[in-house]
C-alpha positions in Angstrom: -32.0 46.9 74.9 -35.3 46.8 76.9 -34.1 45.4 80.3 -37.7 44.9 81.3 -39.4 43.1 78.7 -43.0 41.4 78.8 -43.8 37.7 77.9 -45.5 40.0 74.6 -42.1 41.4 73.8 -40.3 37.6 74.3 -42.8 36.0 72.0 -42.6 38.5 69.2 -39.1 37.8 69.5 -39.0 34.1 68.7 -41.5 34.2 66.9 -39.7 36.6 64.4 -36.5 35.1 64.5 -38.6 31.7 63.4 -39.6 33.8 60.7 -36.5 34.8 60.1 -35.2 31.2 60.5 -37.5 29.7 57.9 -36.6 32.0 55.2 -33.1 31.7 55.2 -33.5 27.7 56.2 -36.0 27.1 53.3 -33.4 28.7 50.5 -30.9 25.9 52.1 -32.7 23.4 52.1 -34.4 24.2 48.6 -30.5 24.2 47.3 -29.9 20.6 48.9 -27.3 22.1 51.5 -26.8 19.9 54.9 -27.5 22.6 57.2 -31.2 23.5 55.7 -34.5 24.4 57.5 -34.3 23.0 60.8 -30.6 22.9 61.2 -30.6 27.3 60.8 -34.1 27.6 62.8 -32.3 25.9 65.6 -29.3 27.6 65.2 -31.4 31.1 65.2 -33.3 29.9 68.3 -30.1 29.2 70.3 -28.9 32.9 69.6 -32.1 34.6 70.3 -32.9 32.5 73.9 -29.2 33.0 75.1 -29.7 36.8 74.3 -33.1 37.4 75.9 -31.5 35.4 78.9 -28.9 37.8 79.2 -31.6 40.8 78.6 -33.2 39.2 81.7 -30.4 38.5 83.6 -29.3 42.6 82.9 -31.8 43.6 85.4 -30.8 46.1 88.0 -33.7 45.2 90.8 -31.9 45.3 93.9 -28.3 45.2 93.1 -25.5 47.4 93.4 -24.8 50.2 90.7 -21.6 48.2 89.3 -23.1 44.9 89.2 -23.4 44.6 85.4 -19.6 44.3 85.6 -19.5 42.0 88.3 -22.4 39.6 86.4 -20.8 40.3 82.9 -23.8 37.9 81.1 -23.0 39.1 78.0 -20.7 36.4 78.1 -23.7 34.2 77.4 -24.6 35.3 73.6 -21.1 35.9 72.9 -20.5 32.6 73.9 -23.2 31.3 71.3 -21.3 33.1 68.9 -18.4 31.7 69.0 -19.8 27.6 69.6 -21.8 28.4 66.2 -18.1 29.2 64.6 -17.1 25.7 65.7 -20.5 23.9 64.3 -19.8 26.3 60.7 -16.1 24.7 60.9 -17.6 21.3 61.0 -19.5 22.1 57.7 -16.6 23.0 55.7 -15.3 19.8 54.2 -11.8 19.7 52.1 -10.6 17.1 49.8 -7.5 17.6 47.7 -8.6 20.9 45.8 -12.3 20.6 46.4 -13.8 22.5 49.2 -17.2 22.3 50.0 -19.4 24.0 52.5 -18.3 27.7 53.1 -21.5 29.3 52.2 -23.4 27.0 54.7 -20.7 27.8 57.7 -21.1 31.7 56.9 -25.3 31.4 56.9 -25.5 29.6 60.1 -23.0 32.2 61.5 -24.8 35.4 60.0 -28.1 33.6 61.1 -26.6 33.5 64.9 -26.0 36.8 64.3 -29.6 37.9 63.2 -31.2 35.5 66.1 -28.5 37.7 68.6 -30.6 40.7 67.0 -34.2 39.6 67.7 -33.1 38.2 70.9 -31.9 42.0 72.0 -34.9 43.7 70.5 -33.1 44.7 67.7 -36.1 44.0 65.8 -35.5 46.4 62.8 -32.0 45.6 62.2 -32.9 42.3 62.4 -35.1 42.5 59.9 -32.9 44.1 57.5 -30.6 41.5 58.1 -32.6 39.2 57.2 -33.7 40.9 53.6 -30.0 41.0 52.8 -29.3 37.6 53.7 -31.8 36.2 51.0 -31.1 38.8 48.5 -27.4 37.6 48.6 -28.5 34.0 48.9 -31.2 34.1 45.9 -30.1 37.0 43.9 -26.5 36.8 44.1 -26.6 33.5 43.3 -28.2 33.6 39.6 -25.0 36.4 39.4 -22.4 34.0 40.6 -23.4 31.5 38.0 -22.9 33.4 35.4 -19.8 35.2 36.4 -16.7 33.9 34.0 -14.5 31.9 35.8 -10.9 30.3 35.2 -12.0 26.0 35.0 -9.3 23.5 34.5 -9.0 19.6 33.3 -6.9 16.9 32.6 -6.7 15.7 29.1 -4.9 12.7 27.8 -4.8 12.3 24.0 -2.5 9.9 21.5 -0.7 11.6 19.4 -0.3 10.7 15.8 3.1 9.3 13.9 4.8 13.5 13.4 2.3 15.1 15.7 4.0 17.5 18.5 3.2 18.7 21.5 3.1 22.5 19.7 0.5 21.1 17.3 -1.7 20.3 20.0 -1.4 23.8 22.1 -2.1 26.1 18.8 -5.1 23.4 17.8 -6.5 24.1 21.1 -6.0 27.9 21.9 -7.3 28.2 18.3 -11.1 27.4 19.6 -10.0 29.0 23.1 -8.4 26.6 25.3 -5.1 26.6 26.6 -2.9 23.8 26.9 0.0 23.4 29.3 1.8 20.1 28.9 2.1 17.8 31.7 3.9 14.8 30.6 4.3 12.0 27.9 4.9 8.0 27.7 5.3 5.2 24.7 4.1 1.8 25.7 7.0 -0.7 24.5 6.7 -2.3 20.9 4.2 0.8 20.4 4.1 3.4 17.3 2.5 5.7 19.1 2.5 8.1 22.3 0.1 9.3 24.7 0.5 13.2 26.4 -1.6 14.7 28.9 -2.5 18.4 29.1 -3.7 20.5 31.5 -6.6 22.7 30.1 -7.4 26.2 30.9 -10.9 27.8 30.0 -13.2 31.1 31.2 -16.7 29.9 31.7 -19.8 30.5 33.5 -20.9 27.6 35.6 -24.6 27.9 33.7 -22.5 27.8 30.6 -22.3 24.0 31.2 -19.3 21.3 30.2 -17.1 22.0 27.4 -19.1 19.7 25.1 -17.4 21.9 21.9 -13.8 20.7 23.3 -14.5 17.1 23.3 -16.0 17.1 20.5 -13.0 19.3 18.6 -11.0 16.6 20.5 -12.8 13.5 19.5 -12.9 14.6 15.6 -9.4 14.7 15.4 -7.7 12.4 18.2 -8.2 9.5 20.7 -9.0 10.4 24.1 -8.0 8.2 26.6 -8.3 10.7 29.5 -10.5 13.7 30.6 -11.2 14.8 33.8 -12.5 18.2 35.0 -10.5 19.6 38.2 -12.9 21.4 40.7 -10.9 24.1 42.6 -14.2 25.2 45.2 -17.3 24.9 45.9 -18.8 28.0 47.8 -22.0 26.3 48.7 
């Protein structure tokens, strides 16, 4: 760390972590995320003012040899750090098995991080932080989507006069579902019965609904119920 630098050196570094900032921020915000552009600029901006503060404050001008540990102002951007943990937490939204927002809380933190890094003078590794940020924002992404994945759902189907529940499981794991039964009820005065399933598949998310199980499903029962269970969401 430069403990003397020039107005120059200070504006390079904003302006890079700005840079910085508005690449990471656009991806966000091009992906319809609630903590997009401005929200990882500012974010980025907090870090790199509270470390070039503290790069200020590290001067030794007329102060005793061990005043660094009497000053310890690297409280300051480790402070930052830790406040952007609790603004990430407040992204992260959980209802019943759904979670939503991880991805965002762990950008705005790596994005403290990289402003901490500019802020310093760190300006290579900032940089390179930067590149891997996108790459595993962008890149990764068009992998994750196509990764196989375990997806689940709730299917509710009337059964016919004779039809059992093992009729149903070996119809289904025949086109590569598998069905785990959940429960069953008659309606009074009624010649027929309704059970629900729980469905299992492996699919990538670009693969799309299960359009060949409801229509299997369609063509040879009535569906009263079917309802996809989302486990996470990473964004």
């Amino acid at each position: 760390m430069d403990l003397y630098p020039t107005w120059d050196d200070i504006g390079i570094r904003l302006g890079l972590t700005v840079v910085a900032g508005a690449i990471i921020g656009y991806n966000r915000e091009a992906s319809g995320h609630a903590a997009g552009l401005r929200t990882t600029l500012l974010v980025g901006l907090a870090a790199c003012i509270a470390m070039i503060q503290a790069n200020l404050l590290l001067t030794t001008v007329g102060k005793a040899p061990d005043s660094f540990v009497n000053i310890d102002v690297m409280r300051l951007p480790l402070g930052i750090l830790t406040g952007v943990g609790f603004i990430g937490g407040g992204a992260i939204f959980k209802r019943g098995d759904l979670v939503t927002g991880v991805t965002t809380a762990a950008t705005l933190w790596i994005m403290t991080a990289i402003g901490l890094a500019f802020g310093s003078g760190l300006i290579e590794l900032a940089c390179i932080a930067t590149a891997l940020v996108y790459f595993i924002l962008w890149a990764l992404k068009w992998l994750d989507v196509r990764i196989p994945r375990e997806r689940r759902a709730i299917l509710s189907i009337v059964h016919r006069q004779g039809e059992t529940v093992l009729n149903i499981q070996r119809e289904l794991a025949a086109i590569g579902y598998s069905a785990h039964f959940v429960k069953q009820y008659k309606a009074f005065e009624s010649d027929h019965s309704t059970a629900t399933y729980e469905l299992r598949w492996h699919r990538s998310e670009i693969s799309g609904p299960p359009l060949d199980l409801i229509e299997f499903v369609e063509k040879n029962h009535t569906i009263e119920l079917f309802d996809t269970i989302h486990d996470s969401d990473k964004g």
